[in-house]
N, C-alpha and C positions, 0 to 999 in steps of 0.2 A: 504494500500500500504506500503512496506517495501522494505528498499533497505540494497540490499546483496552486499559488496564489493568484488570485482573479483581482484582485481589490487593494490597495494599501494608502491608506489615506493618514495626513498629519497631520491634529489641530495643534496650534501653536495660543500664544496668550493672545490678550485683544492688541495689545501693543503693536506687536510682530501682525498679526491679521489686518489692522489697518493701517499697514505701513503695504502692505500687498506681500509678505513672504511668504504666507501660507497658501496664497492661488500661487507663488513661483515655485513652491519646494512641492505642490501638486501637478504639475503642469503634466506630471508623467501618464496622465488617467487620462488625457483629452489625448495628447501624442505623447505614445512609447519613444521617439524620437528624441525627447530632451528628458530622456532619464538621469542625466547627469545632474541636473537641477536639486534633485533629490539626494544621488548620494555624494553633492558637493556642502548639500545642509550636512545630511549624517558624519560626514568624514572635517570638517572644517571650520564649521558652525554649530555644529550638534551644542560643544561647550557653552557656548555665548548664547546663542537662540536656543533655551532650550525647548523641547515636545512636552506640549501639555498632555495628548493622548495619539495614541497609535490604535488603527482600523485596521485589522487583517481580515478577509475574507477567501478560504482557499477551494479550491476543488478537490474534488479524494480522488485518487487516479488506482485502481484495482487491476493487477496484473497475479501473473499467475506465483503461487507460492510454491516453495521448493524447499 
């Protein structure tokens, strides 16, 4: 069994949300293309901005057992 993430979303405090960096560190849910947005918050900003909550949402991917 392996789970596929469909979803990952990050609310950030009001501060950060209306300064615009919580529609920029989501950008990844509209286009896969600027995923780096995401893990340039996780990897660089994670410290300073921090995540008020984290959204996983996965898929169960069921293959055969051995």
């Amino acid at each position: 069994m392996k789970l596929k993430p469909i979803r990952i979303y990050v609310s950030l405090a009001n501060l950060w949300r209306a300064l615009g960096l919580e529609f920029i560190a989501n950008l990844d849910q509209r286009w896969p293309a600027f995923r780096f947005t995401r893990k340039f918050w996780e990897f660089y900003l994670g410290n300073v901005i921090r995540g008020k909550e984290l959204q996983f949402e996965f898929e169960v991917r069921k293959g055969r057992l051995t």
